[in-house]
C-alpha positions in Angstrom: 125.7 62.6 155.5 123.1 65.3 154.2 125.0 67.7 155.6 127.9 66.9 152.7 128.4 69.7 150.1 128.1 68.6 146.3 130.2 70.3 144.1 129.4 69.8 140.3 131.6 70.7 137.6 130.6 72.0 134.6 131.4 73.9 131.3 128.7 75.2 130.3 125.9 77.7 131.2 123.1 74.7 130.4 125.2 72.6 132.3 125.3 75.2 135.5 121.3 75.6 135.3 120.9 71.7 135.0 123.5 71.4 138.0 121.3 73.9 140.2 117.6 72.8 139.1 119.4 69.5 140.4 120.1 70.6 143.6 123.7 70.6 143.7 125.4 73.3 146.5 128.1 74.9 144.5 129.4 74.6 140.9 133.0 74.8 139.6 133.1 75.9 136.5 135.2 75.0 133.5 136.2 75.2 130.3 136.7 72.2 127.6 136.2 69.4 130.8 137.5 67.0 127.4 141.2 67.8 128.2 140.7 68.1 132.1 138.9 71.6 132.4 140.7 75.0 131.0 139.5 78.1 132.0 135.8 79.5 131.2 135.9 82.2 128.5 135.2 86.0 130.1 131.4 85.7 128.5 130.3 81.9 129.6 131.7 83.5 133.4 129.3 86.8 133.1 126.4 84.4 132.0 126.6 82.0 135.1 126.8 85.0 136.9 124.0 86.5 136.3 121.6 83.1 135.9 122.9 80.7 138.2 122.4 81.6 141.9 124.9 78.9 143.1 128.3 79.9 144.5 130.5 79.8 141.7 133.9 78.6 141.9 136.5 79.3 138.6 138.9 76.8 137.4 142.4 78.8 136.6 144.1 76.8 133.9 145.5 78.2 130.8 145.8 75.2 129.0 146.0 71.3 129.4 148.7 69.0 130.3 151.1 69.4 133.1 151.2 72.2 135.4 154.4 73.5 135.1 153.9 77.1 133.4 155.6 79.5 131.7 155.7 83.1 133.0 153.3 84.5 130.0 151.1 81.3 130.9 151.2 82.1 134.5 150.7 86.1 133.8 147.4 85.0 132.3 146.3 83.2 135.5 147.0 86.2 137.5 144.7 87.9 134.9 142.0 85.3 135.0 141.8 85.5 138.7 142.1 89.1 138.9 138.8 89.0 136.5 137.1 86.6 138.8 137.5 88.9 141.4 136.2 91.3 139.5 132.9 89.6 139.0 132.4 88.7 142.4 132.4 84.5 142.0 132.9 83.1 145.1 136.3 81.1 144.4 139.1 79.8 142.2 140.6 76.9 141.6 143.9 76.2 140.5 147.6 74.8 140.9 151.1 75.3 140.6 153.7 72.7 140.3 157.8 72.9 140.4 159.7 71.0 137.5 160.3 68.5 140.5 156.8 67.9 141.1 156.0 70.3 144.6 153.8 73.1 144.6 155.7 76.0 143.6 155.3 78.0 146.7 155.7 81.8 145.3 153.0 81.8 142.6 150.4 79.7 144.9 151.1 82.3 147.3 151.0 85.4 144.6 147.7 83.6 143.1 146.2 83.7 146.5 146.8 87.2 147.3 145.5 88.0 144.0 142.4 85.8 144.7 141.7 87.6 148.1 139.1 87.5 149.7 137.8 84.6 147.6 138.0 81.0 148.4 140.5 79.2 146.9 140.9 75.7 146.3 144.0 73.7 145.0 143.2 71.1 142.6 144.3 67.8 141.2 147.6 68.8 140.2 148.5 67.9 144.1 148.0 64.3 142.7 150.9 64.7 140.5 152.6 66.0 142.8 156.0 63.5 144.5 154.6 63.4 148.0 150.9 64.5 149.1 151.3 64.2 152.7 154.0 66.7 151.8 151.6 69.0 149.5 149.2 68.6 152.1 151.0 70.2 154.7 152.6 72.8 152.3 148.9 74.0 151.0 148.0 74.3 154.7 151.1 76.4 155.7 149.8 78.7 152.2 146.1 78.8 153.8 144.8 77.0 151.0 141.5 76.5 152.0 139.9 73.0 150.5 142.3 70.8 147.9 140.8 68.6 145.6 142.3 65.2 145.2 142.0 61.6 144.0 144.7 60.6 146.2 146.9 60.3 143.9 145.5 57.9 141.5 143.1 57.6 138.4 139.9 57.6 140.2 139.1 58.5 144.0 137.5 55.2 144.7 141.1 53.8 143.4 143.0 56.6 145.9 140.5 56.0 149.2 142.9 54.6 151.7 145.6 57.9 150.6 142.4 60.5 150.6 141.5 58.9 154.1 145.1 59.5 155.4 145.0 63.1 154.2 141.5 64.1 155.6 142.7 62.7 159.4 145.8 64.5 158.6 144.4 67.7 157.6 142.5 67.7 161.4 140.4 70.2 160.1 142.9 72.8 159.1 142.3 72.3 155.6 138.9 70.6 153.2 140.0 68.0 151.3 137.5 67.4 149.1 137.5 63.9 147.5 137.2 63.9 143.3 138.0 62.2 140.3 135.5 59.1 138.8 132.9 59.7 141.6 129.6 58.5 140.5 126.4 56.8 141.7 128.1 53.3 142.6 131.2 54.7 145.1 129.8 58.4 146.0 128.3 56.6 149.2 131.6 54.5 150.4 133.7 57.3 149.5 132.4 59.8 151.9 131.3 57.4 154.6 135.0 56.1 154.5 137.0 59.6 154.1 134.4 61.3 156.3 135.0 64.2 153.6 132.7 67.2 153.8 132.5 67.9 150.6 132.5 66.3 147.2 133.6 67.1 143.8 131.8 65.3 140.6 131.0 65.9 137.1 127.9 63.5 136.8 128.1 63.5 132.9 126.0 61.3 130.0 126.6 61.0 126.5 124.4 63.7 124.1 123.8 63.0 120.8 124.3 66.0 118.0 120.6 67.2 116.4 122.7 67.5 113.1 121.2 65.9 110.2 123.9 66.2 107.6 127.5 65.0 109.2 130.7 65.1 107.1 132.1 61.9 108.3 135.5 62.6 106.6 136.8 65.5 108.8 137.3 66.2 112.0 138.2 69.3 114.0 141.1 67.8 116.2 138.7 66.4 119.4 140.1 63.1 120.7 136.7 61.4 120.2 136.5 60.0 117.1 132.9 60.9 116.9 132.1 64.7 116.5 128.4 64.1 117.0 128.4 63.1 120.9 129.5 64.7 123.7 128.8 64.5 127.1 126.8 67.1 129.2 126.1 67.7 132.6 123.1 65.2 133.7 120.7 66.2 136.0 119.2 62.9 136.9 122.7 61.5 137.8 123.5 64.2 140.1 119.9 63.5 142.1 120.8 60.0 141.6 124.1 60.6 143.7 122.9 63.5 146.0 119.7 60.8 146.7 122.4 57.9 147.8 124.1 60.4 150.0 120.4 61.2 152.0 120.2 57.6 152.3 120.5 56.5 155.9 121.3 59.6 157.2 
């Protein structure tokens, strides 16, 4: 099992250096991981970059929501990867759906050969997708190289027996890389079960603002009701999880 690859996601560059002094093996990173993870800003992917000696793979997502995108919004993906590329990270990760819930076929495949030669992986929008056997097979056929997925549910833990299913189907010709709610308590059954390879987490705590004066009666549009916390990447929790992983192996 110490063989497995953690993959911490992040959207920050303190959160990229606390992910690598932790010992994780590769980093996706983010922007906004609030709504689901956006894309990084141009500068926050120069900075990880040049400090963070991890591979670094991209998230491509122009906004949140659903993943149906209009052809400006998907213009700017091509862009975002295309400036990727340009700095040399090691992968991308994003996803294209239809109106009818498939992948949409000709801009994963455009997005691809824009990414080449870097990895790319295809993420949890396959779990909104109608059919992930289906997805499964299409992303192969594309040459997808790893899809990230909760099986189709809220949590990966919650999705097992489906992510299971999909890693005996892939046989190899795809990663499928098991993600969503993984943390110190189901990191262990999750890849024993799956027999996954690799594993995607956030390992986030709660960080409490340094602000002495707080206007209580505004707020700048956050779903938290409470502008003085957010959550940050925790270093302990991620050599909590990669500890339980070394266990027994």
């Amino acid at each position: 099992m110490s063989a497995v690859i953690c993959e911490v996601c992040v959207d920050s560059l303190d959160g990229a250096l606390v992910a690598q002094k932790a010992g994780a093996h590769r980093i996706e990173l983010c922007g906004s991981l609030n709504e689901g993870g956006i894309t990084p800003s141009a500068a926050l992917v120069q900075q990880v970059k040049q400090q963070v000696d991890l591979p670094v793979h991209v998230l491509i997502r122009p906004r949140g929501g659903d993943f149906y995108y209009s052809s400006t919004e998907f213009e700017t993906m091509l862009g975002d990867v295309v400036f990727a590329r340009e700095q040399r990270v090691n992968g991308v990760v994003f996803g294209v759906l239809t109106l009818d819930g498939t992948v949409d076929v000709e801009r994963t495949r455009e997005l691809i050969e824009a990414a080449h030669p870097m990895s790319v992986t295809f993420h949890r929008a396959c779990d909104m997708t109608r059919d992930l056997f289906e997805t499964l097979d299409v992303l192969i056929h594309l040459g997808v190289d790893r899809v990230l997925t909760s099986g189709g549910h809220r949590s990966a833990e919650a999705g097992l027996e489906t992510i299971i299913q999909l890693v005996n189907r892939s046989a190899g010709r795809i990663t499928v890389m098991p993600g969503g709610g993984i943390n110190e308590n189901n990191i262990k059954q999750i890849v024993t079960r799956s027999g996954a390879k690799e594993i995607h987490f956030s390992a986030r705590s709660e960080k409490h603002s340094l602000m002495r004066f707080r206007n209580l009666n505004c707020t700048m549009g956050t779903d938290s009701a409470d502008e003085y916390t957010r959550r940050v990447t925790d270093g302990d929790r991620i050599r909590a999880m990669m500890r339980v992983l070394s266990e027994g192996s």
